[in-house]
Structure formats: C-alpha cells, structure tokens
N, C-alpha and C positions, 0 to 999 in steps of 0.2 A: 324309390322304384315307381312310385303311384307315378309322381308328376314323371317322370322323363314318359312313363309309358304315352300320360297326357299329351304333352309334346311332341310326340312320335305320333298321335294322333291327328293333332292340331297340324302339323306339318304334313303330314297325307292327306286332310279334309282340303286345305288347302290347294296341294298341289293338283286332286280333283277336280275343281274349284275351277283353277285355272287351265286345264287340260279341257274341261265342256264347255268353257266360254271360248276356249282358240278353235274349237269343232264349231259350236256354230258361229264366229265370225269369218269362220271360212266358207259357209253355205252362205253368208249374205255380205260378203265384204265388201261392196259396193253401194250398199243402203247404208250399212252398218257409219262408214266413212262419210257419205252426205250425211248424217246424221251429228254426227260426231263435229265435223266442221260449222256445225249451224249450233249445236253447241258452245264452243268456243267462241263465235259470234257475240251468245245470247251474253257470256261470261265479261267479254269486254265490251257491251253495253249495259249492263246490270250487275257486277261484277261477283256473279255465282249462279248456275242453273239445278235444278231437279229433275229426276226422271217424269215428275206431273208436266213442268215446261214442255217436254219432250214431247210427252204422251198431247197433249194440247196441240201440237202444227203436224205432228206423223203419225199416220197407223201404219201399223207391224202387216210389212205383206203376208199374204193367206201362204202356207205352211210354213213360214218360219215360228217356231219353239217360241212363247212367250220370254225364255231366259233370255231369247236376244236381246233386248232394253239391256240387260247386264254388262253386254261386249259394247255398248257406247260409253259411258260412264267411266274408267276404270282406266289403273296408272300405265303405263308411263306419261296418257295426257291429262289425267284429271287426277286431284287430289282431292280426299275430303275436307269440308270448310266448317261442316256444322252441319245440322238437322232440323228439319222442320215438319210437323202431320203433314201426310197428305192429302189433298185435298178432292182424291178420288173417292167415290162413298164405296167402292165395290175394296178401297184400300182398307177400312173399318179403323181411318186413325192412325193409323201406325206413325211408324215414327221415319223418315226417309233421310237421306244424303241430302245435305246441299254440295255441290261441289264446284270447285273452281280449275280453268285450265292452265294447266303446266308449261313449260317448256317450251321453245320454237318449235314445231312442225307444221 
C-alpha cells in the first residue's frame, strides 16, 4: 500500500510539474523557443548544453518566473546526457543536467 500510494504521488508531483512549466511557457513562448533553438545549436556544435550555457548568452526577461530556464530544457526536444556542478556561485555546487537535442524539429 506504502509504495502504490508513493506512486500515486510521484505521478501527481509530476503531472504538476509539468502543468506549471506549460503555464509559463505560455507567458513567454516566444523567448522560451529562441532560446531553445540556440540550444540545439549549442548541442550540435558541442554536442550537449547546460542551463549555465544558457544563463551565459540570455537573461530571463523582467517578470517572467525564474522556473522559465525549466520550459527550455525539457523532452520532447532534449533528453538528459549526464550532469555536471554548476558553475554559478549563486548555484552553491549543485549538481545540474547536461543535456542533448532530440528529434527533428
């Protein structure tokens, strides 16, 4: 019972999840998409980008939600490749995506 309830969890954290990144890449789908294309760029010249790459050529226009970086990142056009610290010092280390692009689009 423990774990299905886990699962019934893990599947609503989820679906949350992905319900607040399709809200704000509705409020900036326009950035959100040059972003995301200059991405895929970065991936077949270097073949994997980070949100630090990102954060390095774009700032986040004034009242978009920091989660936007989120809605560039994420499948159906990028898949994770591996992880590396970030190199932001305001990141304290952590640990981040590297990720690579998918698909034709």
């Amino acid at each position: 019972m423990t774990s299905q309830l886990s699962l019934d969890g893990l599947a609503a954290g989820r679906q949350q999840r992905d319900e607040g990144l399709a809200r704000l890449e509705a409020k900036a789908e326009e950035w959100v998409w040059q972003v995301r294309h200059l991405a895929r760029e970065i991936c077949r010249q270097h073949g994997s980008v980070t949100t630090d790459d990102l954060r390095e050529l774009f700032t986040l226009p004034e009242g978009l939600h920091l989660n936007t970086w989120g809605c560039i990142l994420r499948r159906p056009y990028f898949a994770p490749f591996g992880t590396t610290q970030t190199k932001r010092s305001t990141g304290h280390a952590r640990w981040i995506h590297r990720w690579v692009a998918v698909g034709d689009w």
